[in-house]
C-alpha positions, 0 to 999 in steps of 0.5 A, spaced: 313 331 552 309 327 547 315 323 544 316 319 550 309 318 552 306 316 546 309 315 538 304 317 534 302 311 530 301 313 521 302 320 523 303 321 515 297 318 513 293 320 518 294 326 516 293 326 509 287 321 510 284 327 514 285 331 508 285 338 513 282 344 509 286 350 514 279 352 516 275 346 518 274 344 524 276 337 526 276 332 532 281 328 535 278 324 540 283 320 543 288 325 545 293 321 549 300 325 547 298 329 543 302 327 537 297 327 532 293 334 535 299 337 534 300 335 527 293 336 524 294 344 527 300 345 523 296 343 518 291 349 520 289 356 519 288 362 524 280 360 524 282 352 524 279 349 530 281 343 532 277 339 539 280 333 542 277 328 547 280 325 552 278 321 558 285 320 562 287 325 567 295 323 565 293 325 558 290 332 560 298 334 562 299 334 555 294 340 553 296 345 548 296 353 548 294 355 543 287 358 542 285 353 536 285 348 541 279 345 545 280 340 550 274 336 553 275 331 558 270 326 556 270 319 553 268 319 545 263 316 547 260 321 548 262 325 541 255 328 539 253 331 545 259 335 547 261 337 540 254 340 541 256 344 547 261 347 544 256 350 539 258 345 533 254 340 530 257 339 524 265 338 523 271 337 518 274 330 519 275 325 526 281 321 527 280 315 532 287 312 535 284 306 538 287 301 544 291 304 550 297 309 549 304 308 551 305 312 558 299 307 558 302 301 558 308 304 562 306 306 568 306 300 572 300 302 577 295 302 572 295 294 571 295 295 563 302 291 562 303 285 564 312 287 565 310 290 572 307 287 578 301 292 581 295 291 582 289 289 576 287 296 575 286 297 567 281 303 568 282 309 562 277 313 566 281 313 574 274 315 575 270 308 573 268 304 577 270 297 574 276 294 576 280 288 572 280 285 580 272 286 580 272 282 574 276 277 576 272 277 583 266 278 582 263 275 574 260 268 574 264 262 570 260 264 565 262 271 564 268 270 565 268 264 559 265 270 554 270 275 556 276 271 556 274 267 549 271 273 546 275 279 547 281 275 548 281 270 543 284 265 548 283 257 546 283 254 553 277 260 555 273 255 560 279 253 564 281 259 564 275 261 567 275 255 572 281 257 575 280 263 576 273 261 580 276 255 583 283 261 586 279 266 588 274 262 592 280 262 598 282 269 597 281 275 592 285 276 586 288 282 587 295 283 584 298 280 578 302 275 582 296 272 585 292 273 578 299 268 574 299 263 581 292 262 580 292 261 572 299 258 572 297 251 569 293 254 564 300 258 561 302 254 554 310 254 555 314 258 551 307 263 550 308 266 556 307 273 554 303 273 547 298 269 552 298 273 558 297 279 553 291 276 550 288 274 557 289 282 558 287 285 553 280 281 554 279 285 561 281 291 559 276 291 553 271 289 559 273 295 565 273 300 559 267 298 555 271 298 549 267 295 543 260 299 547 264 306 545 266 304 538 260 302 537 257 309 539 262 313 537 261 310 529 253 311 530 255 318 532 260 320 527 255 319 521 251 325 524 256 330 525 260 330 519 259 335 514 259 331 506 266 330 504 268 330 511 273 324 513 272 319 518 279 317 519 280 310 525 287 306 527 285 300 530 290 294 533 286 288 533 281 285 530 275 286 534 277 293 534 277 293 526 271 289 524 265 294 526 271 300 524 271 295 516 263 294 517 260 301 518 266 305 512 264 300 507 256 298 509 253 303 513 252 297 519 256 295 524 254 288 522 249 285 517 249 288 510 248 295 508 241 297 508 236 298 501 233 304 498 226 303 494 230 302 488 236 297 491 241 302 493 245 301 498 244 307 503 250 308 507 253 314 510 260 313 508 264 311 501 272 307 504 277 311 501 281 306 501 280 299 499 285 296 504 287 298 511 293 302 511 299 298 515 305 301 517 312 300 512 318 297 514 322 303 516 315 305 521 315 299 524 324 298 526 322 306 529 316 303 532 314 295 534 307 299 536 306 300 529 305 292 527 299 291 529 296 297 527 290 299 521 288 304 518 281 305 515 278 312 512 271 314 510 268 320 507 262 322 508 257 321 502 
C-alpha cells in the first residue's frame, strides 16, 4: 500500500539520524504511507513504541496492526498535548517529513497538483475551513501580494494579485481553469509549470498554516525530548528549511542564540550534521521527490 502512495524520502538516513535504541519511544508525526513508521518499527523492541500523527483521513487507511504502533489523528501542531494524553512526556526521537505526500498530489479532487483540473481545495485537514478558493476569493490585493511574493517566491507577486482581484470581480474563482484564464497573461513562457508550482505552493502554505505549524511543532520538540534524543526534519523548500536550520543550530527560529550570564549560547539542541543531508544520485533516478529534499538532525543537549 505504501509504495504507491508515498516513497519515503532518505529513508536510510532518516533512520540512522534517529539513532533508535529498541526500547525508546519515538514519534513520526507525519504518517501519510507510512514508509518511514514501518522502518523505524523494525527498528524496535517488544517495549518500543512508536506515535504517528497524521491529519488526513486518507492517511488513516494506511494504520498498522501491531501493538507498539499508536495512531493520533491530529496535526503535529499539537504534539506536546497528545503526547501527553497518551501518558508520555517525554520521547526518544521525532521525525518530520514535511510538504505534501505523493497520494497527495495524485488525487485530482484535492486541488494540490496543478496536472488535474479540479476544484482549488488544498486542505490537509478535509476538516478545515479554509479553501485555496476562499483564498483567492476573499483576501485583499494586499494579502494576496504577501502570499503569492512570500510563500511562493513569485517575481511579478503584485500582478498576480491585480488579476486575481480584477477576474473575480465578474465571477469567483473556482477551479483551476478559471484560476490560468484569469492569471494567463502573468504565466512566463516556457515556466509554465515551475510557475504555476510556485503560485500553488504559496496557497497551500497559506490553506494549511504550514509555517505557523512548524514554528510550534519546533518550539515543542525542546520540551518533549529526553537528553540525547534526536529531532530529526525533511524539508523541501527554503522557507520550510530556514526556521528548521535556525532553531537546530540556534535555539531561536530567527535572530541569535540566546546568552547565559557568562556568554554561553543556550540553546536546546546540538546539529549533528553541519550541512543538510540531500539525496545521492541513485535516490534521486529512483525517486525526482527526492531533488528538493533536506535533511537536518538535532540531539537534544
Amino acid at each position: 500500500m505504501e509504495n504507491n502512495y508515498h516513497i519515503p524520502v532518505l529513508l536510510k538516513e532518516c533512520i540512522e539520524g534517529l539513532n533508535i535504541k529498541p526500547d525508546g519511544v519515538y514519534v513520526d508525526v507525519t504518517f501519510g504511507g507510512g514508509g518511514h513508521s514501518r522502518e523505524i518499527l523494525k527498528h524496535l523492541g517488544k517495549d518500543g513504541i512508536l506515535i504517528a500523527f497524521d491529519q488526513d483521513p486518507d492517511a488513516q487507511r494506511n494504520k498498522i496492526d501491531d501493538p507498539r504502533f499508536l495512531f493520533v489523528d491530529q496535526n503535529f501542531a499539537f504534539l506536546k498535548n497528545n503526547l501527553r494524553l497518551l501518558g508520555y512526556k517525554q520521547v526518544d526521537g521525532i521525525l518530520a517529513d514535511l510538504g505534501v505526500s505523493s497520494h497527495q498530489f495524485n488525487e485530482p479532487e484535492r486541488g494540490f497538483s496543478t496536472r488535474f483540473e479540479s476544484t482549488l481545495d488544498m486542505r490537509m485537514d478535509k476538516q478545515g475551513k479554509l479553501t485555496a478558493a476562499d483564498v483567492l476569493n476573499t483576501y485583499t490585493e494586499e494579502k494576496l501580494h504577501r502570499i503569492f511574493g512570500i510563500y511562493g517566491e513569485v517575481k511579478n507577486a503584485k500582478s498576480l494579485a491585480r488579476a486575481v482581484a480584477t477576474a473575480r470581480m465578474n465571477q469567483p474563482i473556482t477551479t483551476l481553469a478559471e484560476f490560468k484564464d484569469a492569471i494567463a497573461a502573468h504565466i512566463p513562457k516556457g515556466k509554465e509549470n515551475k510557475y504555476m508550482a510556485q503560485v500553488f505552493q504559496a496557497l497551500r502554505i497559506e490553506v494549511n498554516a504550514e509555517i505557523d505549524v512548524l514554528e510550534n511543532f519546533l518550539l515543542q520538540t525542546a520540551d518533549v525530548l529526553h537528553i540525547g534524543g534526536r529531532l530529526v526534519v525533511m524539508s523541501y523548500h527554503s522557507l520550510e528549511d530556514r526556521p528548521v536550520k535556525n532553531f537546530i543550530g540556534k535555539g531561536k527560529i530567527r535572530g541569535e542564540a540566546d546568552k547565559d550570564f557568562f556568554g554561553n549560547e543556550e540553546k536546546p539542541y546540538k546539529a549533528i550534521t553541519r550541512k543538510a543531508v540531500i539525496a545521492d544520485v541513485e535516490e534521486l533516478e529512483r525517486n525526482s521527490r527526492a531533488r528538493s529534499a533536506k535533511l537536518r538532525i538535532g540531539e537534544r543537549i
